[in-house]
Legacy VTK file of the C-alpha trace (Angstrom):
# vtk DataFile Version 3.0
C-alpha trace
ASCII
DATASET POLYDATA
POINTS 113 float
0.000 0.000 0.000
1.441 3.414 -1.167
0.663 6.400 0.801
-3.027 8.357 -0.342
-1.413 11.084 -1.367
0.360 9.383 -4.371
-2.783 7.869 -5.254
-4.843 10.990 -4.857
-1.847 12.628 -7.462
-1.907 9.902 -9.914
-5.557 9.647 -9.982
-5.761 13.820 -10.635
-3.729 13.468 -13.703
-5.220 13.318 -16.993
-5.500 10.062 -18.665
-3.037 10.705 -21.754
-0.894 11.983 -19.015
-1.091 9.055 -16.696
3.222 8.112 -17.184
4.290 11.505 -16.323
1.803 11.892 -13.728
3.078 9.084 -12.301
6.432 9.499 -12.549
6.259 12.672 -10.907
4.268 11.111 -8.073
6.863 8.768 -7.362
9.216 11.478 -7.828
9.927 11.999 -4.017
9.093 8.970 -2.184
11.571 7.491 -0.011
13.407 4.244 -1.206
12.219 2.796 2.228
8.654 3.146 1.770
8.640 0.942 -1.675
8.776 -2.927 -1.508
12.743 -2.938 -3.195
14.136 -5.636 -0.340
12.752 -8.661 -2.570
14.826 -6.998 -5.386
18.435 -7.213 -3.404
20.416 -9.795 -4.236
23.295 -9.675 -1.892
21.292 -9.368 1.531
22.109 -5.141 1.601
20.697 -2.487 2.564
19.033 0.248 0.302
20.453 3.250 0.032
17.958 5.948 0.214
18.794 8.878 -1.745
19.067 6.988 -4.914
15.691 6.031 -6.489
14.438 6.660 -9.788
11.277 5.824 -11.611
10.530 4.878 -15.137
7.115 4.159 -16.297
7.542 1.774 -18.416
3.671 1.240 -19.926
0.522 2.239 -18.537
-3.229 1.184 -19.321
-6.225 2.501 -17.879
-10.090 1.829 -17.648
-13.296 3.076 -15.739
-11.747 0.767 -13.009
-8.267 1.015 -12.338
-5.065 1.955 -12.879
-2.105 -0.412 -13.837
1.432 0.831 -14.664
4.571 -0.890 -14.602
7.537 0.215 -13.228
11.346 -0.061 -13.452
12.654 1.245 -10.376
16.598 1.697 -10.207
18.084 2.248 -6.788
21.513 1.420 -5.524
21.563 -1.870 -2.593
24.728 -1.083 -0.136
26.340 -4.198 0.827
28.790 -4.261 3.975
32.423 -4.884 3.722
33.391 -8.686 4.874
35.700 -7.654 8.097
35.518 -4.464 10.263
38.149 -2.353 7.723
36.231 -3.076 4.530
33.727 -0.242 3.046
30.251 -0.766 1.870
30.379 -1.046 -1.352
26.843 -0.164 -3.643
25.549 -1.859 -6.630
23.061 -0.257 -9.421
20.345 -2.342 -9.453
16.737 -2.564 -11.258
13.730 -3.872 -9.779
10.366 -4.572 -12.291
7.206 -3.602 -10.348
3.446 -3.254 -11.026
1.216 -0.795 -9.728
-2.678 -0.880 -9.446
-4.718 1.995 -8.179
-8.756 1.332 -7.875
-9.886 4.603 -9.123
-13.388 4.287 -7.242
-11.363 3.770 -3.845
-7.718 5.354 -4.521
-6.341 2.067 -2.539
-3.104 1.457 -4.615
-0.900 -2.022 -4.068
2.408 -2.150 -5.393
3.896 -5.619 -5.944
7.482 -6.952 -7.706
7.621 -8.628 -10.718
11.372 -8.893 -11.484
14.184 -7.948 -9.128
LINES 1 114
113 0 1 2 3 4 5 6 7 8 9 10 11 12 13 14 15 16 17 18 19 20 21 22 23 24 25 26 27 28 29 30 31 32 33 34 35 36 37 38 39 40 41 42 43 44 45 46 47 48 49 50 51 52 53 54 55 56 57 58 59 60 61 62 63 64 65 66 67 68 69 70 71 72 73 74 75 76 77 78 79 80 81 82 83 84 85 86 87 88 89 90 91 92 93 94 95 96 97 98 99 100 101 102 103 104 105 106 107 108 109 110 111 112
């Protein structure tokens, strides 16, 4: 579940608008409020201050919303004894996004990490 106000945002752009309405909606939300732990590969953590968005299709009915997403964001994996730096690794996590236009109740789910 995404928070209402990037529902409410989405669901105020206009439908041949819908990517870059989205987009901008995801714009500032923090890395730790999206589902991006499924996508890490190496056990990290995620690094906050590095998420983008890119919408890659959207579709649209009387219903719903459903976009999906490739979200890039950087997992920070710890060094293997106490001298070693994290080190971070560019990765890309597939998502899909569904907002109920009657309700604005959005769900977020991975398809490819």
């Amino acid at each position: 579940m995404l928070p209402d106000s990037l529902s409410h945002a989405i669901l105020g752009s206009p439908t041949d608008r819908l990517a870059q309405g989205i987009a901008a909606a995801f714009k500032d939300i923090p890395a730790h409020s999206l589902p991006l732990q499924g996508c890490c590969h190496q056990g990290g953590a995620i690094d906050d201050g590095a998420v983008e968005i890119s919408v890659v299709s959207v579709r649209a009915d009387a219903q719903q919303i459903r976009a999906e997403l490739d979200v890039f964001f950087t997992e920070v994996v710890g060094g293997c004894s106490c001298s070693d730096d994290p080190v971070g690794y560019p990765m890309c996590c597939r998502m899909r996004l569904r907002i109920d236009r009657t309700t604005a109740e959005s769900r977020l789910e991975v398809l490819d990490g």
